[in-house]
N, C-alpha and C positions, 0 to 999 in steps of 0.2 A: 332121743329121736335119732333115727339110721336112717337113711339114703340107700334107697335099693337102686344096684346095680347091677346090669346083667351077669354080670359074674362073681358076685360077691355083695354082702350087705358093707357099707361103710357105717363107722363109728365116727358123731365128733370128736375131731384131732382138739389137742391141743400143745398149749405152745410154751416156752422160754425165751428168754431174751437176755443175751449176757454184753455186757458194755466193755469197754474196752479205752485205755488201756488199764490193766488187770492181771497179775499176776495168778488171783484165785482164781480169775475165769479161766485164764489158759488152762491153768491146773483140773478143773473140770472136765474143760473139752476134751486133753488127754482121757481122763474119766471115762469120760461120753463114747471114746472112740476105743480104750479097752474094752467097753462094754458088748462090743461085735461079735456074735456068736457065727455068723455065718458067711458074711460078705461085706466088705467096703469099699466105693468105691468115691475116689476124691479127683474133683476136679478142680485144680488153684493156677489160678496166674503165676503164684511164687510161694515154693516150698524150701523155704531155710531153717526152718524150725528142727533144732537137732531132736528133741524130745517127740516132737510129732514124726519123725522118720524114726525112731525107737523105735517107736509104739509099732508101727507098721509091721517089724523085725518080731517083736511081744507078738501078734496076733498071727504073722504065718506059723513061728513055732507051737501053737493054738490048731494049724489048719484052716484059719482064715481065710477065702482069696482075697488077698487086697490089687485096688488097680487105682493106680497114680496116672491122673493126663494132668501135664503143665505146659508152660510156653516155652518154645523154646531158647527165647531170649533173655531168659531169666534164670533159667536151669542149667548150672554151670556142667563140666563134664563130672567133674567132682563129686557136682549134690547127684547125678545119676549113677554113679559107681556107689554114692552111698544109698541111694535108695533101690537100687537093683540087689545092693550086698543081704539088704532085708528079705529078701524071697521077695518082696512084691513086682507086680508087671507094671512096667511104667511105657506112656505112651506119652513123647514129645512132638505138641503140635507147632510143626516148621509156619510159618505164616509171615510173609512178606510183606505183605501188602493191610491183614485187619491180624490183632492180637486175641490170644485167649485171654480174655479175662474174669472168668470165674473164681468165683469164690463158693464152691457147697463139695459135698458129701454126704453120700448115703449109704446109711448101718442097714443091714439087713434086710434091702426094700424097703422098711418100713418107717423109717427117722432121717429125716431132712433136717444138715447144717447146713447155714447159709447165710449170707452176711457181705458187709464191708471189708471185714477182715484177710489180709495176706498170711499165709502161714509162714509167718518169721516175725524172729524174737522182738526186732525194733517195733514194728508196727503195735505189737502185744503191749510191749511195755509205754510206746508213745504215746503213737495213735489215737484220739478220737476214734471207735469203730463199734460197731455191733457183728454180734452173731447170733442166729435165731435158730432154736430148735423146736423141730416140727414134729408131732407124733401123731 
């Protein structure tokens, strides 16, 4: 069954759900986020995750756009000298007063990650957390 849309018919999505903490799932979601043929774009409270800022570096050499926003409370100068060193655009939102705190990312338009999960190692490896991918 489709969903007609004025601009398009929709297909039922479907979904994943990876638990955390989880070494294999991190290892997926890298996966998941190589698998970008055209655009990514990530929006996280906290990106420490050195393999998830790799990957970033993997998919501009690709002709990816990727576009990083995070807090900028949490984004040291550091982790933006390394994730600007990626070719990706990064956008730090300053906020004084309420925090960014998202957790998603979206492949190509078309695949929603999204979840509990911070992108850094502790939370991976600790954590209680989910992440849900949406297609």
């Amino acid at each position: 069954m489709c969903i007609r849309d004025r601009k398009r018919m929709v297909e039922p999505a479907s979904s994943e759900v990876f638990f955390f903490p989880s070494e294999e799932n991190a290892e997926k979601i890298i996966k998941l986020l190589l698998s970008t043929k055209r655009s990514l774009k990530v929006c996280v409270y906290k990106i420490f995750h050195d393999g998830l800022i790799e990957t970033f570096g993997k998919l501009r050499e690709r002709g990816v756009e990727v576009l990083v926003i995070t807090e900028s409370k949490t984004c040291t100068e550091e982790k933006r000298r390394k994730i600007l060193g990626t070719g990706a655009s990064l956008k730090v939102q300053n906020s004084d007063q309420r925090k960014l705190h998202h957790k998603f990312a979206v492949i190509d338009d078309d695949v929603l990650l999204c979840g509990s999960l911070n992108w850094s190692p502790g939370p991976m490896k600790k954590n209680y957390d989910l992440s849900l991918i949406h297609i």
